[in-house]
Wavefront OBJ file of the C-alpha trace (Angstrom):
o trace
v 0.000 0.000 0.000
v 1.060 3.133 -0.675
v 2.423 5.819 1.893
v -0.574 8.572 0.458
v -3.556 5.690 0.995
v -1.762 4.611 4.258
v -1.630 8.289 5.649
v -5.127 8.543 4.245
v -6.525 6.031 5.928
v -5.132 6.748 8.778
v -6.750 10.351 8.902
v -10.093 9.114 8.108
v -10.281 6.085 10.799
v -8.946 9.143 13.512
v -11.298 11.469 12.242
v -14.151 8.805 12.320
v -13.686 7.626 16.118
v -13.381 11.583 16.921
v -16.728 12.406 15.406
v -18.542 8.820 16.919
v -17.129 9.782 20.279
v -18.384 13.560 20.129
v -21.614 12.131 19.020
v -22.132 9.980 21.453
v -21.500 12.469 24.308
v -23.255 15.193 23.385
v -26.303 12.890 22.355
v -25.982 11.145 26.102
v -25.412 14.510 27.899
v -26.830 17.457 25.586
v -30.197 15.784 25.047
v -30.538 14.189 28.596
v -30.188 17.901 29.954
v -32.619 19.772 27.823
v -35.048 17.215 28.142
v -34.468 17.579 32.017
v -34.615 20.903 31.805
v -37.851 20.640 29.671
v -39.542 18.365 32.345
v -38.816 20.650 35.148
v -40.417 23.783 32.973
v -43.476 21.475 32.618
v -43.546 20.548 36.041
v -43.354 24.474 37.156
v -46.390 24.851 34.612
v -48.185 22.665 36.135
v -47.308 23.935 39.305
v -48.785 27.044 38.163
v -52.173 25.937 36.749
v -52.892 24.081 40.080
v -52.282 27.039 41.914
v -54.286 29.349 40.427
v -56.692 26.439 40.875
v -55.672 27.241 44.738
v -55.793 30.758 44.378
v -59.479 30.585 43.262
v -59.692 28.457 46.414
v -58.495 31.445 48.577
v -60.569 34.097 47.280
v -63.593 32.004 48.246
v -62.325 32.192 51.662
v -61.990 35.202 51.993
v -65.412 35.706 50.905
v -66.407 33.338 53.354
v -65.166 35.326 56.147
v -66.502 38.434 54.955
v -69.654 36.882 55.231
v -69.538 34.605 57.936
v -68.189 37.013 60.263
v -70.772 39.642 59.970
v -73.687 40.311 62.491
v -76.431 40.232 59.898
v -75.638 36.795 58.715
v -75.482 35.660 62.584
v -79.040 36.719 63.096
v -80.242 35.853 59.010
v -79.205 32.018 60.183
v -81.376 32.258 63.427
v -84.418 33.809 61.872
v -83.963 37.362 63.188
v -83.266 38.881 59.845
v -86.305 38.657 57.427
v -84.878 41.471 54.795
v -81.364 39.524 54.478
v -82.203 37.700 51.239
v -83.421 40.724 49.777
v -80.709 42.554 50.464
v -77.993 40.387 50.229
v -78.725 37.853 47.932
v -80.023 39.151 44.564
v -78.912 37.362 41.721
v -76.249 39.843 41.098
v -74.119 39.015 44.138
v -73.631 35.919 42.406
v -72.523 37.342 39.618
v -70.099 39.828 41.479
v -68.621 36.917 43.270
v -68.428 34.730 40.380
v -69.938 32.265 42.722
v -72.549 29.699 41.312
v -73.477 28.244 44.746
v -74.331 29.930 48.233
v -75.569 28.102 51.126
v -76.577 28.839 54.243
v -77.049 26.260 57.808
v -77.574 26.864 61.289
v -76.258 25.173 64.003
v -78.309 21.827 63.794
v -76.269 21.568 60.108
v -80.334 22.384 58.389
v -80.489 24.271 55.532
v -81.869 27.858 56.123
v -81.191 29.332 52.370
v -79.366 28.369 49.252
v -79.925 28.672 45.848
v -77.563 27.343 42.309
v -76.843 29.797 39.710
v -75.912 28.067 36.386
v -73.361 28.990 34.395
v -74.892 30.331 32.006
v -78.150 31.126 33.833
v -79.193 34.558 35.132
v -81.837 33.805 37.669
v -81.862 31.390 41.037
v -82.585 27.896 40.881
v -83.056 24.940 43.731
v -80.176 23.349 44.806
v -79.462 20.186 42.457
v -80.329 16.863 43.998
v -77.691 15.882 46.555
v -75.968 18.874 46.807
v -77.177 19.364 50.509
v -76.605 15.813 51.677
v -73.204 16.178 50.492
v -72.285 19.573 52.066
v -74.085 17.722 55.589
v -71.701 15.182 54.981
v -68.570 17.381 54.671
v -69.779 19.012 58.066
v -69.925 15.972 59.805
v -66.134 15.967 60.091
v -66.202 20.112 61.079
v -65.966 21.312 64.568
v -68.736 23.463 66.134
v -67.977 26.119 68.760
v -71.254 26.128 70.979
v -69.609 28.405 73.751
v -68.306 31.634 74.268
v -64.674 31.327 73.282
v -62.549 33.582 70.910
v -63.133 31.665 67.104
v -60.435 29.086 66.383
v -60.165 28.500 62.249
v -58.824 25.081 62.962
v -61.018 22.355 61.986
v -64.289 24.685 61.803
v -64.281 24.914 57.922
v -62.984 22.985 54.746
v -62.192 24.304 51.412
v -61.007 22.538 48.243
v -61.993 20.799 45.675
v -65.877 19.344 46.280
v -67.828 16.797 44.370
v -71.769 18.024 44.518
v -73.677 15.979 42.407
v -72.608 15.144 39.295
v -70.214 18.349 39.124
v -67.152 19.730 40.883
v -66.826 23.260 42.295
v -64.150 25.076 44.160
v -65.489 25.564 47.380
v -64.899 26.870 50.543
v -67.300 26.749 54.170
v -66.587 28.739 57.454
v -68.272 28.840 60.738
v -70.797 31.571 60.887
v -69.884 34.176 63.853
v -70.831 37.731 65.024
v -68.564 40.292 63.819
v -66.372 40.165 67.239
v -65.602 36.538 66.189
v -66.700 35.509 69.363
v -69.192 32.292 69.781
v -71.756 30.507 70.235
v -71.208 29.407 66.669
v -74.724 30.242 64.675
v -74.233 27.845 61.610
v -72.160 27.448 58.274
v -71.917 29.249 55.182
v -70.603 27.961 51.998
v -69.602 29.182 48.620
v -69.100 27.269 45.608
v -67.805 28.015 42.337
v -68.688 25.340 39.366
v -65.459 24.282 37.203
v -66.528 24.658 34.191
v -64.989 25.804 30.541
v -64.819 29.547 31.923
v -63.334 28.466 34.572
v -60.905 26.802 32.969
v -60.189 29.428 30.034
v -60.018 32.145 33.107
v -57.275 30.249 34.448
v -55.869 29.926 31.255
v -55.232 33.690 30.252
v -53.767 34.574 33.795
v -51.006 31.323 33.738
v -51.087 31.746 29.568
v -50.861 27.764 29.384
v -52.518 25.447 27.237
v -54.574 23.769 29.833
v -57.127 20.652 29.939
v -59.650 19.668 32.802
v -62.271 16.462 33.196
v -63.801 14.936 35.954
v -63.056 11.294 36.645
v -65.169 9.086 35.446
v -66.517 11.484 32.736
v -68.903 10.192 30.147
v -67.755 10.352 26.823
v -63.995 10.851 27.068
v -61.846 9.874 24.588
v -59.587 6.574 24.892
v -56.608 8.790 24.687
v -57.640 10.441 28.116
v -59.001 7.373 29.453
v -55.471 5.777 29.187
v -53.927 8.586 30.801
v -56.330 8.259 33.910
v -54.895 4.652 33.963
v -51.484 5.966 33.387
v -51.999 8.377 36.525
v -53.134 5.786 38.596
v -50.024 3.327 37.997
v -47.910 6.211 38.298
v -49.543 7.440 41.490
v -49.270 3.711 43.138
v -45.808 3.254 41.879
v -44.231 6.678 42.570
v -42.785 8.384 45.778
v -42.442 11.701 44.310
v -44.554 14.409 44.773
v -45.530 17.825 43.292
v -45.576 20.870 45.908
v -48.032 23.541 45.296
v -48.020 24.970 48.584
v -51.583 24.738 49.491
v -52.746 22.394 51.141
v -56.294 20.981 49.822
v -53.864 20.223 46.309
v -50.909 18.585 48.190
v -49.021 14.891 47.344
v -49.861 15.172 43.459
v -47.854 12.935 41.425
v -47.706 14.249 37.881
v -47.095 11.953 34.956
v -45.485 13.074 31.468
v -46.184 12.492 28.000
v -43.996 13.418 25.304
v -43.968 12.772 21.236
v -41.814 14.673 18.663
v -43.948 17.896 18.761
v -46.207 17.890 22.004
v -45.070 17.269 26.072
v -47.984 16.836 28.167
v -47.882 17.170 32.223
v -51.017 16.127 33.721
v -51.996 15.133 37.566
v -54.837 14.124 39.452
v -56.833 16.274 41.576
v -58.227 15.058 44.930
v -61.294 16.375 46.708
v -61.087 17.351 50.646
v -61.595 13.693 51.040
v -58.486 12.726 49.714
v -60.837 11.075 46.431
v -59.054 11.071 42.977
v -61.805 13.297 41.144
v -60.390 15.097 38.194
v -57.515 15.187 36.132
v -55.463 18.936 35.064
v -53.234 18.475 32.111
v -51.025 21.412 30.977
v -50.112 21.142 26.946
v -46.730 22.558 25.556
v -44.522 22.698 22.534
v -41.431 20.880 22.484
v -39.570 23.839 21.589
v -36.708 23.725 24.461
v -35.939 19.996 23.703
v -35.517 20.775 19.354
v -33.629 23.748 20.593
v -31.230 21.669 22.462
v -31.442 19.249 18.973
v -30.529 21.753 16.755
v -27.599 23.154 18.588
v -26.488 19.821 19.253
v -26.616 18.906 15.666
v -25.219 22.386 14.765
v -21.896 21.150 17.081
v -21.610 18.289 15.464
v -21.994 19.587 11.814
v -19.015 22.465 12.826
v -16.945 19.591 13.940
v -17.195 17.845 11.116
v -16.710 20.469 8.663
v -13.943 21.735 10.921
v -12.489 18.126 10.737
v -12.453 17.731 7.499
v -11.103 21.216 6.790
v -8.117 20.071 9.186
v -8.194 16.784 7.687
v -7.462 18.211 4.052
v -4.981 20.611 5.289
v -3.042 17.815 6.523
v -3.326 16.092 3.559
v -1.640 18.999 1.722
v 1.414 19.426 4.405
v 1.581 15.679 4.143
v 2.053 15.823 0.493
v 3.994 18.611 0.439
v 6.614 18.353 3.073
v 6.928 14.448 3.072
v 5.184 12.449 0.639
v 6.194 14.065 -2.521
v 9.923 14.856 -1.311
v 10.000 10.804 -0.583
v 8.846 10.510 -4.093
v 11.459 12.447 -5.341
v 13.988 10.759 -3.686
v 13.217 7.451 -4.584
v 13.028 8.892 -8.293
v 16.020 9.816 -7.976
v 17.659 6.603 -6.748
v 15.402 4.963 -9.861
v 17.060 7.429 -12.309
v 20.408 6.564 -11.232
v 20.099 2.838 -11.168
v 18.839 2.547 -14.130
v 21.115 4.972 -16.538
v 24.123 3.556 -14.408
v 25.845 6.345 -14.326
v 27.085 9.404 -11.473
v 24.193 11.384 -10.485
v 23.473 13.650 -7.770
v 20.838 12.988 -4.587
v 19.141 16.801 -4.300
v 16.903 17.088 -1.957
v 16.556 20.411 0.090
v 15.856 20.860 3.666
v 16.908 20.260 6.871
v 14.876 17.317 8.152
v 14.760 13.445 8.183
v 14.441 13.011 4.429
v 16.788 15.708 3.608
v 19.529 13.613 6.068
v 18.156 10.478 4.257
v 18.960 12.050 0.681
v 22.523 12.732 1.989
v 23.430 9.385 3.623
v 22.448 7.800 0.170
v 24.689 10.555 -1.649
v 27.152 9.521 0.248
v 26.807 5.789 -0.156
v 26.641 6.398 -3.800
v 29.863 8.117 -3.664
v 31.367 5.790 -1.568
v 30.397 2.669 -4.323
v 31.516 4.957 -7.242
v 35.056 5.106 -5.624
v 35.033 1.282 -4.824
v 34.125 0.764 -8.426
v 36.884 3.238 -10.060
v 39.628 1.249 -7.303
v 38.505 -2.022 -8.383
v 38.678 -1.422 -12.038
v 42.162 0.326 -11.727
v 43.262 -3.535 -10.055
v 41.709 -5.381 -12.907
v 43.513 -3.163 -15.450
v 46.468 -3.289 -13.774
v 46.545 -7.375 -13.960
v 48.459 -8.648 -17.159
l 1 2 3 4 5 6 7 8 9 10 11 12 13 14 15 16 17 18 19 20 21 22 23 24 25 26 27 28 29 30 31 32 33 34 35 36 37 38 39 40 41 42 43 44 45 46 47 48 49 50 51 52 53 54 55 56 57 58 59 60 61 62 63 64 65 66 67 68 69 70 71 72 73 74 75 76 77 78 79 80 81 82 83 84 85 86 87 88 89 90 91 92 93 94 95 96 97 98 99 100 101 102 103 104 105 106 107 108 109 110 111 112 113 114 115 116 117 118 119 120 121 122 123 124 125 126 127 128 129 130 131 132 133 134 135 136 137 138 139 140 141 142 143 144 145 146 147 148 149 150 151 152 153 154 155 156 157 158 159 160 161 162 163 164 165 166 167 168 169 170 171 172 173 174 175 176 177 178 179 180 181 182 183 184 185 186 187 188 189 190 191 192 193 194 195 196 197 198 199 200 201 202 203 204 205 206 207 208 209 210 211 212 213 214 215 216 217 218 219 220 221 222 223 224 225 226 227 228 229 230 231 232 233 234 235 236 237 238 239 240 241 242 243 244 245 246 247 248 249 250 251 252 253 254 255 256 257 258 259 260 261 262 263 264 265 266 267 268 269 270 271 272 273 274 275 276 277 278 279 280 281 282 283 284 285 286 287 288 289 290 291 292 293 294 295 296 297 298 299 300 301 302 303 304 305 306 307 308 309 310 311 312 313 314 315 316 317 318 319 320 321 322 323 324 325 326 327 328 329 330 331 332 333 334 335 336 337 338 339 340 341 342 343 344 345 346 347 348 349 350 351 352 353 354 355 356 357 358 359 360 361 362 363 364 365 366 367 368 369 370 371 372 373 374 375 376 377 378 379 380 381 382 383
């Protein structure tokens, strides 16, 4: 084989093991970080839709209070207020609360008012069947106050996520006091807001996510969603990991991610004040991060091998230059002179290996031309 293939080859296997090698690591370490980093972005989304679910939460509180604490709901829940409804409880406070449910119980846990707005209604309806038993229910596990003491918040309400009916509202009840806050406890109030599609598109434009909500057990989901309740569940048996919202009626979610090539979806299941798996939030996303990460990736590794074979050529052309053709010369040279058979001169300029090479032959061939011209003087010499 010749020295140009051999060097050749030589350049390309090198150049082939550097480019598999590069490959390798930034395909191992590039893409595991963006995709880590693109998980944890997800994750943070979700974060963020479930707490503006809990922010919703809060405001209902605070309503609550506003309400609860008040003289004229203390003595509306006893009987002593006859003008309270009028005054209180037009269909426009619904409206100005955003609330679709208000209910009001005195101390025995009976219902003394409450009336449903729909969503898309604009007059008071009935409560829907079962909404009452349920909210009874909840209260069973509520402290009462029944004496004279300062009010204590802990364990005299609930809020959270509430299953009335066939629907789920954001919901919150507190213990119904005088505006002092001091007892005996006079009932309950609760407020309840329906999650429905405004709901849901509300919360989209203040977190600007793609989001996606459906209650558990849903009639006519798709199979696509019903796999990904399954998925939740396994996930949720098998996993130790949690997501932290910071509030506490949405606390111990474990989230579950689905990718392809163009969509990442991070979706969890929500739990009622029960602790019961009820509804599933999905947050939607591009994969843009991830193809980022891809294209620079694949950018590196096109410079390095246009960089390599840039170098690669370049060394081909020293090569040539400075060793492969000046060996070719030489050993033209030693042709030419073998075969004419005559004196010749070894020229090869420089100051390196080959040009030391050239010179030893020279001098070899010098050496033999003088042996020959001594040994042909004896032979004349002999009659």
């Amino acid at each position: 084989m010749s020295l140009r293939k051999t060097t050749l080859i030589i350049i390309v296997f090198c150049f082939t093991i550097l480019v598999a090698v590069i490959f390798t690591t930034t395909r191992n370490i590039t893409y595991n970080k963006f995709n880590e980093l693109e998980n944890k972005l997800t994750l943070s989304n979700l974060n963020r839709s479930v707490n503006g679910l809990s922010a919703i939460v809060s405001n209902i509180d605070v309503l609550v209070k506003d309400w609860a604490f008040w003289d004229d709901t203390y003595l509306f829940v006893q009987g002593k207020k006859d003008d309270y409804i009028d005054s209180n409880l037009p269909v426009g406070t619904f409206h100005t609360h955003q609330n679709n449910m208000m209910l009001f119980l005195n101390s025995k846990k009976e219902l003394v008012w409450g009336k449903y707005l729909p969503p898309s209604g604009e007059e008071l309806i009935p409560l829907p069947d079962g909404v009452l038993e349920s909210i009874q229910g909840f209260l069973k596990n509520v402290k009462s106050f029944d004496d004279n003491s300062i009010f204590n918040e802990d364990e005299t309400s609930f809020s959270g996520v509430v299953l009335l009916g066939s629907k789920l509202y954001l919901a919150s009840c507190g213990p119904i006091f005088k505006s002092s806050k001091k007892g005996p406890q006079a009932g309950w109030i609760v407020m309840a807001r329906e999650i429905d599609e405004r709901v849901i598109k509300d919360l989209e434009e203040r977190t600007e996510l793609d989001l996606e909500f459906f209650r558990i057990g849903e009639k006519n989901i798709s199979a696509q969603l019903s796999k990904r309740v399954e998925s939740l569940f396994l996930n949720q048996s098998l996993s130790n990991k949690s997501l932290s919202t910071g509030m506490t009626q949405f606390k111990d979610m474990t989230p579950l991610i689905e990718k392809d090539e163009h969509q990442i979806v991070c979706s969890s299941i929500i739990k009622d004040i029960e602790e019961n798996s009820v509804a599933v939030i999905s947050v939607k996303g591009t994969r843009d991060i991830f193809r980022s990460g891809v294209d620079s990736s694949n950018i590196l590794l096109i410079t390095i091998i246009v960089t390599g074979l840039f170098m690669g050529c370049v060394s081909l052309f020293l090569l040539e230059k400075r060793v492969v053709k000046r060996i070719l010369l030489l050993s033209s040279q030693v042709d030419g002179i073998t075969r004419v058979n005559q004196p010749n001169f070894i020229r090869i300029s420089g100051s390196d290996e080959i040009a030391s090479l050239a010179k030893s032959i020279q001098e070899m061939l010098l050496t033999i031309q003088e042996n020959e011209s001594f040994f042909s003087q004896i032979l004349e010499a002999i009659p």
